[in-house]
C-alpha positions as CSV (number, residue, x, y, z in Angstrom):
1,X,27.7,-37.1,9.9
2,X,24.3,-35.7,10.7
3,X,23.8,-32.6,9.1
4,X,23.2,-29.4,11.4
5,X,23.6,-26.6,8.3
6,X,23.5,-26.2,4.3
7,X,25.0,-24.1,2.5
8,X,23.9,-23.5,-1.4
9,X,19.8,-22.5,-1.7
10,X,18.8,-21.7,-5.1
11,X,16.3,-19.1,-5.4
12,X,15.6,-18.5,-8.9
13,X,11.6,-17.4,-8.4
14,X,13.3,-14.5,-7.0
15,X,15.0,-11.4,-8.6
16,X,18.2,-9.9,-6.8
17,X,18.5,-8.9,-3.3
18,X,15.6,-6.0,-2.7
19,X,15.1,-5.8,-6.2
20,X,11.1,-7.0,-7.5
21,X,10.3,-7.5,-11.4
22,X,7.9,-4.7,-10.6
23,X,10.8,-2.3,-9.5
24,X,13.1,-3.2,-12.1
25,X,10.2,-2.6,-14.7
26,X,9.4,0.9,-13.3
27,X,13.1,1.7,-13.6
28,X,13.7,0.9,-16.9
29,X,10.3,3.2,-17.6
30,X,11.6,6.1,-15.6
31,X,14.8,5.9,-17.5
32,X,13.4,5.4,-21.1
33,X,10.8,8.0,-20.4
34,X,8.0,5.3,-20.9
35,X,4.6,5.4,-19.6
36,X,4.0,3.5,-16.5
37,X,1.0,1.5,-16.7
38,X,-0.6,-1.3,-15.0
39,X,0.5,-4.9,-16.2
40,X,-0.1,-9.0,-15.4
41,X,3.1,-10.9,-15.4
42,X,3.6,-14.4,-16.3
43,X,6.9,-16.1,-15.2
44,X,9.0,-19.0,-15.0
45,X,11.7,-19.6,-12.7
46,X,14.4,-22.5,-12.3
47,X,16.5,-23.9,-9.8
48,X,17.5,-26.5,-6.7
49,X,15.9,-26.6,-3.1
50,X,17.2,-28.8,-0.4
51,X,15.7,-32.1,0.0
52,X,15.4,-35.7,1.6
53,X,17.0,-38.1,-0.5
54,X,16.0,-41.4,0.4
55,X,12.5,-42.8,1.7
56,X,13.8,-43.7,4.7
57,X,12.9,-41.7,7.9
58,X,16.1,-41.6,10.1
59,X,18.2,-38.8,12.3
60,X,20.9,-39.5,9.3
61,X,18.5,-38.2,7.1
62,X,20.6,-37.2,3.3
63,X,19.9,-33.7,2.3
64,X,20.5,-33.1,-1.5
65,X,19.7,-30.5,-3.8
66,X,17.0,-31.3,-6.7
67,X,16.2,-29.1,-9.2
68,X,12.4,-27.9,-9.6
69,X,10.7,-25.6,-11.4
70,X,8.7,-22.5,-10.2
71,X,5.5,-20.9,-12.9
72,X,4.2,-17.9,-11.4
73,X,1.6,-15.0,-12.0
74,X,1.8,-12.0,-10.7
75,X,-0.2,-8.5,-10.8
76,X,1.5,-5.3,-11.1
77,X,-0.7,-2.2,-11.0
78,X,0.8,1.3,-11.9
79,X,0.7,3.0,-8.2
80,X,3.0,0.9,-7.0
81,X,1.3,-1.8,-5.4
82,X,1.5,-5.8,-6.8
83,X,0.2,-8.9,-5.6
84,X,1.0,-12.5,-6.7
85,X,2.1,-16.4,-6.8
86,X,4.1,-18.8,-7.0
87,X,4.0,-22.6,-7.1
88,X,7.0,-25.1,-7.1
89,X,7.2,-28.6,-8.6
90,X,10.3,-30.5,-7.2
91,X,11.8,-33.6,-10.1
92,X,12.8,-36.9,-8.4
93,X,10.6,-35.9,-5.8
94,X,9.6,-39.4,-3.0
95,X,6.3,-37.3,-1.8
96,X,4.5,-34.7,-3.3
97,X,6.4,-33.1,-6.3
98,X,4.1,-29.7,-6.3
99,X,5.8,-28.8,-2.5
100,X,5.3,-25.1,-1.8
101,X,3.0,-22.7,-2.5
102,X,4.4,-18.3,-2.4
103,X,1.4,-16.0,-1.5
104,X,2.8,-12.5,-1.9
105,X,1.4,-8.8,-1.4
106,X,3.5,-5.5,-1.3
107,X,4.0,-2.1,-2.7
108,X,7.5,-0.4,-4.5
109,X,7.9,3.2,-4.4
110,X,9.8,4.3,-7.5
111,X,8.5,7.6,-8.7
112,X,11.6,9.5,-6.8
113,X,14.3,10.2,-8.4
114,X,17.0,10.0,-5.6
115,X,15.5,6.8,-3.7
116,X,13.7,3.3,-3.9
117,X,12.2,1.9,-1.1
118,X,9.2,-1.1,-0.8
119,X,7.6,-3.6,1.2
120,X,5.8,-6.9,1.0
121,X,4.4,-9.6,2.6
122,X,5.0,-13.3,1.6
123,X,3.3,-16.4,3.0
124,X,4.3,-19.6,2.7
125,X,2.3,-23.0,2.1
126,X,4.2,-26.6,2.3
127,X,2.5,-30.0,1.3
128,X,1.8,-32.2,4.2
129,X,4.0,-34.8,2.9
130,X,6.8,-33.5,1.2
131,X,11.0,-34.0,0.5
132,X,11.8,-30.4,1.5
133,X,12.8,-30.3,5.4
134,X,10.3,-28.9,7.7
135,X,10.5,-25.4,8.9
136,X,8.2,-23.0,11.5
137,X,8.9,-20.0,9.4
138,X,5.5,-19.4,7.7
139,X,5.6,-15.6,7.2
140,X,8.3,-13.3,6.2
141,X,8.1,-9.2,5.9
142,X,10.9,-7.9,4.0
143,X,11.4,-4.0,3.4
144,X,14.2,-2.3,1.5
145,X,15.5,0.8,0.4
146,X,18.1,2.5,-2.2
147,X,19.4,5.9,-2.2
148,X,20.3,6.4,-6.0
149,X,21.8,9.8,-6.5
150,X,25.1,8.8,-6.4
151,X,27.0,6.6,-9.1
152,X,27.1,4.1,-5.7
153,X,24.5,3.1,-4.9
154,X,24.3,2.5,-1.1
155,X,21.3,0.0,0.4
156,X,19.4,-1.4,3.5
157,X,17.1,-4.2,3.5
158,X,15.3,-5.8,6.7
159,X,14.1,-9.0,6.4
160,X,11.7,-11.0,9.5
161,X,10.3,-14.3,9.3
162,X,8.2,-16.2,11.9
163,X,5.7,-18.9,12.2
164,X,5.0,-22.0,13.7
165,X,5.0,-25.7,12.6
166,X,3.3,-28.8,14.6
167,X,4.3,-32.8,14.2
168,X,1.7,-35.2,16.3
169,X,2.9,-38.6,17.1
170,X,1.2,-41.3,19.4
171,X,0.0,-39.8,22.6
172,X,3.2,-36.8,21.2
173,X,2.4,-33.1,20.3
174,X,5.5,-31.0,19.5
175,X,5.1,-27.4,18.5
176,X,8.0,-25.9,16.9
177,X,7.8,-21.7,16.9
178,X,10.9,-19.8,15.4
179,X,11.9,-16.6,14.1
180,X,14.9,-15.6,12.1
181,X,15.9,-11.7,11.3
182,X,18.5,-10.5,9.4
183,X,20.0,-7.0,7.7
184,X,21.7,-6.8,4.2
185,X,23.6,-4.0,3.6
186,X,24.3,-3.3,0.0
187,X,26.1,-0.8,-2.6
188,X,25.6,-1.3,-6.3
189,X,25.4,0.3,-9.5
190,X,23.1,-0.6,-12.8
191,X,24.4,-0.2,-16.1
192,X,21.6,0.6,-18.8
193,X,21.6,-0.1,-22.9
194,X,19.2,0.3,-25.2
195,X,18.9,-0.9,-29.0
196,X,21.2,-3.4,-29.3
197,X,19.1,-6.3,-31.4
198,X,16.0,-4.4,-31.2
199,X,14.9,-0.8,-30.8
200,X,12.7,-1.3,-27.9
201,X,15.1,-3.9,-26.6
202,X,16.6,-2.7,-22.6
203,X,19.8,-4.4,-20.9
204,X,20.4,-3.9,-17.6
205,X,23.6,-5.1,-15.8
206,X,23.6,-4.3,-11.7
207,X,26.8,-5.5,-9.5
208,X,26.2,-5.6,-6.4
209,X,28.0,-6.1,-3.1
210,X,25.7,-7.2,-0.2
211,X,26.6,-8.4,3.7
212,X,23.7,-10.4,5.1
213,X,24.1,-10.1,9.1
214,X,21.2,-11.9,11.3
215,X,20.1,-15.2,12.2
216,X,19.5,-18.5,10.6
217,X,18.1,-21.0,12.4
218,X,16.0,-23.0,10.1
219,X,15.4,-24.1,6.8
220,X,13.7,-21.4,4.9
221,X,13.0,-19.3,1.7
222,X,13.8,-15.8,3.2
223,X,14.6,-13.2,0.8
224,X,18.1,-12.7,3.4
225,X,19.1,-16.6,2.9
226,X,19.8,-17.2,-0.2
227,X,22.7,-19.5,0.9
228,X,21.0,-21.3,3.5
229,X,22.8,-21.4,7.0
230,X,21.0,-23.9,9.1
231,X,22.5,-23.8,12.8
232,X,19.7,-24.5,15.5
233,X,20.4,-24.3,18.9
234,X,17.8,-25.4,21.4
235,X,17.4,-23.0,24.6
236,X,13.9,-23.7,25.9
237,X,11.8,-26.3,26.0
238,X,8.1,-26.2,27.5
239,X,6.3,-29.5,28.2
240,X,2.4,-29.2,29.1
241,X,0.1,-31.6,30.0
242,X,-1.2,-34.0,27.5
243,X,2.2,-34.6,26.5
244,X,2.6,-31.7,24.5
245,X,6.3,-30.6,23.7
246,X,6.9,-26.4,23.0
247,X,10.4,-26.0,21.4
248,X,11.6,-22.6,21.0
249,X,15.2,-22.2,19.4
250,X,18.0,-19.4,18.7
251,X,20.7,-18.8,16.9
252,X,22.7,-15.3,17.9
253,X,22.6,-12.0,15.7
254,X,26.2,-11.8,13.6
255,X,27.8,-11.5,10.0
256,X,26.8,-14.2,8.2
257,X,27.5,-13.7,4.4
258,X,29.2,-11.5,2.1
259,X,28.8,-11.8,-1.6
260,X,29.2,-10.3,-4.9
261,X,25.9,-10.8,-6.9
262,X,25.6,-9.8,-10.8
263,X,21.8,-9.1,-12.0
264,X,21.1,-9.0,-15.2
265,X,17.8,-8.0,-16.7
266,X,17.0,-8.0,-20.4
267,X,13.6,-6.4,-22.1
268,X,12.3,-7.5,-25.2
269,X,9.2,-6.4,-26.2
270,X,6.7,-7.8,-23.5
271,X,9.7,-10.9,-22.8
272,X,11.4,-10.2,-19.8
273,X,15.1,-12.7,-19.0
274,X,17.0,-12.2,-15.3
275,X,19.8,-14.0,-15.0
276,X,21.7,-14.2,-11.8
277,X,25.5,-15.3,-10.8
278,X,26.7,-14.9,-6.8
279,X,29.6,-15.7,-5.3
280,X,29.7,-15.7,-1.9
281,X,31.7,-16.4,1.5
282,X,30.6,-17.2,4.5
283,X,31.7,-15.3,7.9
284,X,30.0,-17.9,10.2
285,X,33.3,-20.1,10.7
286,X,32.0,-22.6,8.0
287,X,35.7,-23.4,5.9
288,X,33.8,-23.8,3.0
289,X,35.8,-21.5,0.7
290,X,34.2,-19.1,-1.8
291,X,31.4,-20.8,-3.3
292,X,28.3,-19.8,-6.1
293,X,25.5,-20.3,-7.7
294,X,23.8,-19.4,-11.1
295,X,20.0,-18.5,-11.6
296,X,17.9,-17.5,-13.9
297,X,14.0,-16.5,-14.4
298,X,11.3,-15.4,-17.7
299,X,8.8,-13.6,-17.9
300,X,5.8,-12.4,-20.1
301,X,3.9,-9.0,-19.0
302,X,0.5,-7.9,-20.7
């Protein structure tokens, strides 16, 4: 059965829903009454990422999941703005095993007491040849905020991607351009301890429920898809002369996920740990049942 939509993205480069290492950081300063100061991160993340499993170029193409690995480095300065990257190497891998390349720029506002809000930019570099399926979606802005002065914790996050990606063939030029948007609504609460192996030691628990409403028409690494939904549905096509194919596609706006996500964050020194567990459902008619998935990430600041 050729395969129109997957379910089950791993994103373990990634902290929580609208939640950055830098913001998590700068939280557990404000609430231990630490100096905020200006740090480098080193990280390490681990995971799966769809991907071709045979050599073999057909429409029946087998999508699996293979794990990968994703080091990272990452600047945080003290006002608020950060800047960094990430690169992933894919095991078992037919092409290129070193497959993506992150390129990310934003700013987290966390001085408030009663709110946290941010923004970045991320853009997005594939190998030529690689196992991951192709996608237009290049560039993603995603912008959240939290209102934190009540014990729930209620949250908005907007999340846009867009791009463009071009296949040439014998006397063939197709130009794929896409966009997917989406809005996760959120309420959550983070539970805070200090000094349990350590005296400088910080654990943070945060539970949150989130309900991802948008579009998802192609493979991607969107903040919003976590659990990928891949459901094109060609409406125009364009052809020039030359030969030259435009494809434009779109999938409608709707609730697409709901799911019950538990962050965890644990401080040690200059050792940062986040592990991850979701459960989700989703609302897009799939019968697929409550599934989850388990990630996890470490870091070193200095």
């Amino acid at each position: 059965m050729r395969l129109y939509f997957l379910i089950f993205l791993l994103l373990c480069s990634r902290v929580g829903v609208g939640q950055t290492l830098a913001e998590l950081e700068k939280q557990l300063d404000s609430l231990l009454d630490k100096q905020q100061k200006s740090e480098v991160v080193v990280g390490v993340g681990y995971g799966n990422n769809p991907a071709y499993g045979t050599k073999v170029t057909t429409q029946e193409l087998p999508i699996v999941l293979k794990t990968y690995i994703a080091p990272s480095l990452g600047y945080y300065h003290k006002s608020g703005f950060y800047a960094g990257i990430s690169a992933y190497y894919l095991f078992k891998s037919i092409h290129k095993p070193w497959f993506e390349w992150d390129f990310t720029a934003g700013y987290d506002y966390t001085k408030h007491k009663d709110f946290l809000t941010g923004i970045s930019y991320t853009r997005y570099a594939f190998a030529d040849s690689s196992d991951v399926p192709t996608t237009p979606i290049k560039n993603e802005m995603f912008a959240y905020f939290y209102y934190r002065k009540w014990w729930l914790q209620p949250g908005i996050s907007l999340d846009y991607g867009w791009g463009t990606d071009i296949s040439e063939g014998v006397c063939r030029r197709e130009t794929l351009r896409g966009n997917d948007f989406n809005i996760i609504a959120a309420l959550r609460h983070p539970f805070v301890f200090s000094g349990l192996a350590a005296r400088s030691d910080v654990l943070m628990f945060t539970p949150a429920l989130n309900l991802t409403m948008g579009t998802a028409n192609y493979y991607s690494n969107l903040k919003a898809l976590q659990y990928m939904t891949h459901s094109p549905k060609v409406v125009q096509i364009k052809k020039h002369p030359g030969g030259e194919l435009n494809f434009k596609d779109h999938t409608g706006f709707e609730p697409r996920v709901l799911d019950l996500t538990m962050n965890v964050s644990y401080f040690i020194g200059h050792i940062n740990l986040t592990p991850s567990l979701t459960l989700f459902k989703s609302l897009t008619g799939d019968d697929q049942g409550v599934m989850g998935y388990f990630t996890t990430r470490i870091a070193y600041s200095f």
